[in-house]
NUKOLDREN-159039 format. One record per residue (C-alpha): residue number from 0; x, y, z. Coordinates in nm, 2 decimals, m for minus. Example, Ala and Ser with C-alpha at 12.3 -4.5 7.8 and 13.67 -1.06 7.14 Angstrom:
<num 0 | c1 1.23 | c2 m0.45 | c3 0.78>
<num 1 | c1 1.37 | c2 m0.11 | c3 0.71>
END
This chain:
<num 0 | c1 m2.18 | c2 4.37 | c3 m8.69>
<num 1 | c1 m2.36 | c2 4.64 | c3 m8.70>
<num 2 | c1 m2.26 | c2 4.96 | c3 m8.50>
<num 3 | c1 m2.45 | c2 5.30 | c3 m8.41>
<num 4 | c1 m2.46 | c2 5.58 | c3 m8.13>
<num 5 | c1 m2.67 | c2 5.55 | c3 m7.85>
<num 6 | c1 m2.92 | c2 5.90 | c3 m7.96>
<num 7 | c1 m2.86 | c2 6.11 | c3 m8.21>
<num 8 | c1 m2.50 | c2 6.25 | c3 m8.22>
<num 9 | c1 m2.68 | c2 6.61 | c3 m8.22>
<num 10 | c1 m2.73 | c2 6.59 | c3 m7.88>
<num 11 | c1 m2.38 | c2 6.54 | c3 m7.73>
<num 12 | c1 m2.33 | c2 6.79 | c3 m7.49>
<num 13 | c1 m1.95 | c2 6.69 | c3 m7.34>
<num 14 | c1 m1.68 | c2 6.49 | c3 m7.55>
<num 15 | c1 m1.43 | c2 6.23 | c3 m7.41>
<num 16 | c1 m1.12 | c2 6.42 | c3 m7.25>
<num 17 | c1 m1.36 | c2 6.78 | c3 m7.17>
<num 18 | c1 m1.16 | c2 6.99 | c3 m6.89>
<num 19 | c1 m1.43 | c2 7.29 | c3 m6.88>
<num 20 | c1 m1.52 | c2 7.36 | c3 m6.52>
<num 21 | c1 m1.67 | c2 7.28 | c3 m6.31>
<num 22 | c1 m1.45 | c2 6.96 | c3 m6.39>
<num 23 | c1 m1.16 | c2 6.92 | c3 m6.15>
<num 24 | c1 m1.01 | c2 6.64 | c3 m6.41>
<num 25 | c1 m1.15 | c2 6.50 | c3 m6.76>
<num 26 | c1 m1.42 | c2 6.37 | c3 m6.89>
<num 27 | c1 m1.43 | c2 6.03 | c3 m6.85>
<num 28 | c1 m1.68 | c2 5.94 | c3 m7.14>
<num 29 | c1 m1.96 | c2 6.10 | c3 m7.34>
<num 30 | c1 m2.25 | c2 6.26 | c3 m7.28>
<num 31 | c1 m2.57 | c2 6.27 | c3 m7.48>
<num 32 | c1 m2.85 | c2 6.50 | c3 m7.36>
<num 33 | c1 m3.17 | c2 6.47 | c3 m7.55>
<num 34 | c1 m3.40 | c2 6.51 | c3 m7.27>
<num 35 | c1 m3.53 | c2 6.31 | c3 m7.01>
<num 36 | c1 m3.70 | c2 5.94 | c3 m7.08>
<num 37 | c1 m3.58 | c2 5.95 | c3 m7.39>
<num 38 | c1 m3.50 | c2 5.58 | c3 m7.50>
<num 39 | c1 m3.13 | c2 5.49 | c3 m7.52>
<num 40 | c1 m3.02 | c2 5.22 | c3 m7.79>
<num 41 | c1 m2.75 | c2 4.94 | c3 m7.76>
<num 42 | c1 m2.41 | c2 5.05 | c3 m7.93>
<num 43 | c1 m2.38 | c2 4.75 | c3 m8.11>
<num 44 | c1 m2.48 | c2 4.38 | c3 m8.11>
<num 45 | c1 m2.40 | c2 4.27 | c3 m7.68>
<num 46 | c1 m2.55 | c2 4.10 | c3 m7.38>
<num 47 | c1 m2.61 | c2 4.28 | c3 m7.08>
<num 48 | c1 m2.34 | c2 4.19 | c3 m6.80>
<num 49 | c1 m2.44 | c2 4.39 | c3 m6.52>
<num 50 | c1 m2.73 | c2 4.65 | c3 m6.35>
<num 51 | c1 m2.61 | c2 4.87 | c3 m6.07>
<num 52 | c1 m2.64 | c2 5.15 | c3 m5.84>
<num 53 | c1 m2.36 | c2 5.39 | c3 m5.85>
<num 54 | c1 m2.35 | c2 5.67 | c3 m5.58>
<num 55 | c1 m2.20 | c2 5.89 | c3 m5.86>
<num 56 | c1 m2.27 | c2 5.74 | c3 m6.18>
<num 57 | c1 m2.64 | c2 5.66 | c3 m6.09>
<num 58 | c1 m2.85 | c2 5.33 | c3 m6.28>
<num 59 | c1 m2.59 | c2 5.21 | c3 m6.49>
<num 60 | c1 m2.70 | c2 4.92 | c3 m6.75>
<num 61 | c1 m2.33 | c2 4.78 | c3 m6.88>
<num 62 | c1 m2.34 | c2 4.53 | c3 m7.19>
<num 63 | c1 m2.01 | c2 4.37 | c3 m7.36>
<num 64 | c1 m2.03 | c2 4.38 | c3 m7.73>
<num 65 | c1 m1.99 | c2 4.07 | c3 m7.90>
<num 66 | c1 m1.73 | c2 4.24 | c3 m8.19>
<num 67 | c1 m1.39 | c2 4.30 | c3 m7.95>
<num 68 | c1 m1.57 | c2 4.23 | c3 m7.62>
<num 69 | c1 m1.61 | c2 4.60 | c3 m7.51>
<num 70 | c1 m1.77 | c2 4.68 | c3 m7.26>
<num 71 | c1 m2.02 | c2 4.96 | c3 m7.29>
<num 72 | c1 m2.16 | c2 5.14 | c3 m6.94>
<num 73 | c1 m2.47 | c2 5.38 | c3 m7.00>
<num 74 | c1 m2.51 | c2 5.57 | c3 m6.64>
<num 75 | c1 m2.76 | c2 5.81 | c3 m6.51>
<num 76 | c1 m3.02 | c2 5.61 | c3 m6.61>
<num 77 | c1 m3.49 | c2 5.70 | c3 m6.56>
<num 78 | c1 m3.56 | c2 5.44 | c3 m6.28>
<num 79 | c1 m3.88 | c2 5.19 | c3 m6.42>
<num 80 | c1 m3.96 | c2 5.17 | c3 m6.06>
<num 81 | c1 m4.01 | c2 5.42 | c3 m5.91>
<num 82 | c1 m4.11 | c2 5.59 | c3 m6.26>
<num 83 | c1 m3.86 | c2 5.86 | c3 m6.21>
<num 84 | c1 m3.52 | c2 6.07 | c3 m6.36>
<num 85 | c1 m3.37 | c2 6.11 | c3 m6.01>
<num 86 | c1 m3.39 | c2 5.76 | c3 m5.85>
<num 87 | c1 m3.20 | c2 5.72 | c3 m5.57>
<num 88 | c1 m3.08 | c2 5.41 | c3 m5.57>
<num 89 | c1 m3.27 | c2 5.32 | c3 m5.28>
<num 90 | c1 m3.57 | c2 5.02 | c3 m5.25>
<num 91 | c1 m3.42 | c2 4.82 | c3 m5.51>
<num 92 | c1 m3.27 | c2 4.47 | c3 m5.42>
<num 93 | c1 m3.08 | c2 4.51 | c3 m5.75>
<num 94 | c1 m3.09 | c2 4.73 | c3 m6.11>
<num 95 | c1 m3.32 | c2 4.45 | c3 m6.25>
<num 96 | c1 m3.66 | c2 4.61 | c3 m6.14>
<num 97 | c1 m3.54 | c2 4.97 | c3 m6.25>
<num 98 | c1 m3.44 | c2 4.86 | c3 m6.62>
<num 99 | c1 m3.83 | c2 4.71 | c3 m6.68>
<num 100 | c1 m3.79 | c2 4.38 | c3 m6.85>
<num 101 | c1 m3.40 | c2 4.37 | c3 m6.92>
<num 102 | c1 m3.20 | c2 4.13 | c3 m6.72>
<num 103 | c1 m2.85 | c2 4.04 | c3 m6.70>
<num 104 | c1 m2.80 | c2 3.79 | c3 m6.93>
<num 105 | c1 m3.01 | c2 3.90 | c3 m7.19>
<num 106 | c1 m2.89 | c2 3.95 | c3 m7.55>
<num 107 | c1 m2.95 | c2 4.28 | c3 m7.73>
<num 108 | c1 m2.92 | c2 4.39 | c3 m8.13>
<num 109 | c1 m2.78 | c2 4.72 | c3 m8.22>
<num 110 | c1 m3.08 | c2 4.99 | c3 m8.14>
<num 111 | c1 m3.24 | c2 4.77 | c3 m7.93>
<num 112 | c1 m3.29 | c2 5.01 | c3 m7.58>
<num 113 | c1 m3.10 | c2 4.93 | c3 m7.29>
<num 114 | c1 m3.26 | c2 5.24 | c3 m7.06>
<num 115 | c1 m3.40 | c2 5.57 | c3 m7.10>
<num 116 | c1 m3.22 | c2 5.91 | c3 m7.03>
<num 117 | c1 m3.22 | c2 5.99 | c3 m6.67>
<num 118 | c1 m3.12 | c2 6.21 | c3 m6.38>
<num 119 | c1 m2.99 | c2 5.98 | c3 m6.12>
<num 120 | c1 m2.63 | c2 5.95 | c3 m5.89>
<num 121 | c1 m2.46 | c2 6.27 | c3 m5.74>
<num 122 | c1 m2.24 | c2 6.34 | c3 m6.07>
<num 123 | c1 m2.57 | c2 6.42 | c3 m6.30>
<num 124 | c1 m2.60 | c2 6.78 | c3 m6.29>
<num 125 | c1 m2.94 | c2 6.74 | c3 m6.52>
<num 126 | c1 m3.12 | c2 6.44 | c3 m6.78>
<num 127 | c1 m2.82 | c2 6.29 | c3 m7.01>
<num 128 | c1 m2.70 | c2 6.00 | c3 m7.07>
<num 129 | c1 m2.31 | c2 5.89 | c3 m7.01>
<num 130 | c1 m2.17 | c2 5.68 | c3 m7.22>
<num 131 | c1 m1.85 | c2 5.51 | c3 m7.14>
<num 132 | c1 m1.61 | c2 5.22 | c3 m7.33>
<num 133 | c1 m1.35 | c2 5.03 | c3 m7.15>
<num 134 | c1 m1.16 | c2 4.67 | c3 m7.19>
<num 135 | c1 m1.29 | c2 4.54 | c3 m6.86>
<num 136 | c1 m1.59 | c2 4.50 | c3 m6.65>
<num 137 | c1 m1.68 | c2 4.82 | c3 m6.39>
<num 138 | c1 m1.54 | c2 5.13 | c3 m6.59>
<num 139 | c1 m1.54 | c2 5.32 | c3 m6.28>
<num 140 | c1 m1.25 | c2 5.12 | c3 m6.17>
<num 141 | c1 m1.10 | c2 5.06 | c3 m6.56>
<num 142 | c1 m0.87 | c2 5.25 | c3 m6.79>
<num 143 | c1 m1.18 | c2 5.40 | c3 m7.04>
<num 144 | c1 m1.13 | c2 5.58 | c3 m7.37>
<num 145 | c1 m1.36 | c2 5.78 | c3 m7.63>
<num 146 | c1 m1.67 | c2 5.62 | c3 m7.71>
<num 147 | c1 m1.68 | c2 5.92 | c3 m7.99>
<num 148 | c1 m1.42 | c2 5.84 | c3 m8.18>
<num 149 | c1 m1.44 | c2 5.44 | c3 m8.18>
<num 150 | c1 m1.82 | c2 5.43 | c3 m8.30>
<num 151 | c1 m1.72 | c2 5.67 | c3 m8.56>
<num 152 | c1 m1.48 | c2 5.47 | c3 m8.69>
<num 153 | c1 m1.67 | c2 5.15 | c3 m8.69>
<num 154 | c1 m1.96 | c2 5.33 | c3 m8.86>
<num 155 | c1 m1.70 | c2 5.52 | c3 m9.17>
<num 156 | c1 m1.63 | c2 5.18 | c3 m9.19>
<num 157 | c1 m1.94 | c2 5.01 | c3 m9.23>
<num 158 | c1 m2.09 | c2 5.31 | c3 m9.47>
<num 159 | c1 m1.73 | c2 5.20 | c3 m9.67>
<num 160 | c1 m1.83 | c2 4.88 | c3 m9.71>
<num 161 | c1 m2.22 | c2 4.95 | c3 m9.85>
<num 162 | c1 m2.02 | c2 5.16 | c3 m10.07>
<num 163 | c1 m1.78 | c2 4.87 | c3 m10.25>
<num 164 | c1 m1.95 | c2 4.69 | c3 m10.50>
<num 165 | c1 m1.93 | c2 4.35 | c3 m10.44>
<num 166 | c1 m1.83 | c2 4.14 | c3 m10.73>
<num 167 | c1 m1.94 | c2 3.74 | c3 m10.80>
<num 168 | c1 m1.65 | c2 3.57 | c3 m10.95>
<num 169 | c1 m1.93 | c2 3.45 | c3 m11.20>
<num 170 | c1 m2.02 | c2 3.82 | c3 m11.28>
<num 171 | c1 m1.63 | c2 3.90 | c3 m11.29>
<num 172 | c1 m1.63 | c2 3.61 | c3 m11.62>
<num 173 | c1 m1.94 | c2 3.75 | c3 m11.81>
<num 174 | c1 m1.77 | c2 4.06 | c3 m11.79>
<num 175 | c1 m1.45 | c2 3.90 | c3 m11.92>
<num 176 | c1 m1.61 | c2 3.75 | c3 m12.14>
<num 177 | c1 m1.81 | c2 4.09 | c3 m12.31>
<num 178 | c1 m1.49 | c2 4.25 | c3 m12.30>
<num 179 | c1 m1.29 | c2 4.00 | c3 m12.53>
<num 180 | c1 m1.64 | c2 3.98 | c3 m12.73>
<num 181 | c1 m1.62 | c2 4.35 | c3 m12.83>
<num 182 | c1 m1.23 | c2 4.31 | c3 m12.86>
<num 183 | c1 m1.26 | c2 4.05 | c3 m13.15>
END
């Protein structure tokens, strides 16, 4: 299964852990800030388990990855509806209308956008998005660690494995065999 960041690694802004004020404890995920609108892609292969308003977090699409079940929350999100980076929250029934066409339920690839970059929920202090990983549903409420540092590992280990040369047991006999040929 194929894995990726969100944007462009270039633009994180604040790492996993971060203590610089004005935070008062760390940083709970990580941020990516490459301007507003900009169209965020899906992690890795997942289906979307929940849209919600967060007074703090903002639009927050969450998906659960089908390789270990994580789940993956991307908060602050550009409001569809009201066609804006600083929704707030307000006039919706639920997230459905302010992701466009994505609906819980739905199924995405790797890449395939789950939001664009926004503005929205009293934590943003300007367009970025927050990425965050945890075991269960809700990371505002769950144990959460370093989106960074898991996606780089699962993508050092895909680029590994384009690397290995795959050998056909066939191929692995012609070879056999050409060796004991020149042998003889």
């Amino acid at each position: 299964m194929p894995w990726q960041h969100p944007l462009d690694p270039s633009s994180i802004t604040d790492r996993f852990g971060d203590t610089e004020p004005p935070r008062t404890s760390p940083h709970r995920g990580l941020d990516y800030a490459p301007g507003s609108r900009k169209l965020i892609g899906s992690v890795s292969e997942a289906t979307v388990t929940n849209i919600f308003w967060s007074d703090c977090l903002g639009w927050i699409c969450e998906t659960r990855t089908e390789e270990h079940g994580l789940y993956a929350s991307y908060c602050h999100l550009f409001c569809n509806k009201h066609n804006t980076v600083n929704c707030d929250g307000s006039d919706h029934e639920d997230g459905s209308t302010c992701m466009s066409q994505l609906k819980i339920g739905d199924r995405v690839d790797a890449g395939q956008w789950v939001g664009r970059v926004g503005n929205s929920g009293s934590c943003s202090r300007g367009s970025h998005l927050h990425l965050v990983f945890s075991k269960k549903p809700d990371a505002r409420f769950a144990k959460v660690f370093d989106p960074e540092k898991f996606i780089d590992q699962k993508i050092a280990k895909q680029n590994k494995a384009k690397k290995t040369p795959k050998i056909r047991v066939g191929d692995l006999g012609k070879r056999l065999g050409r060796f004991w040929t020149l042998k003889k």
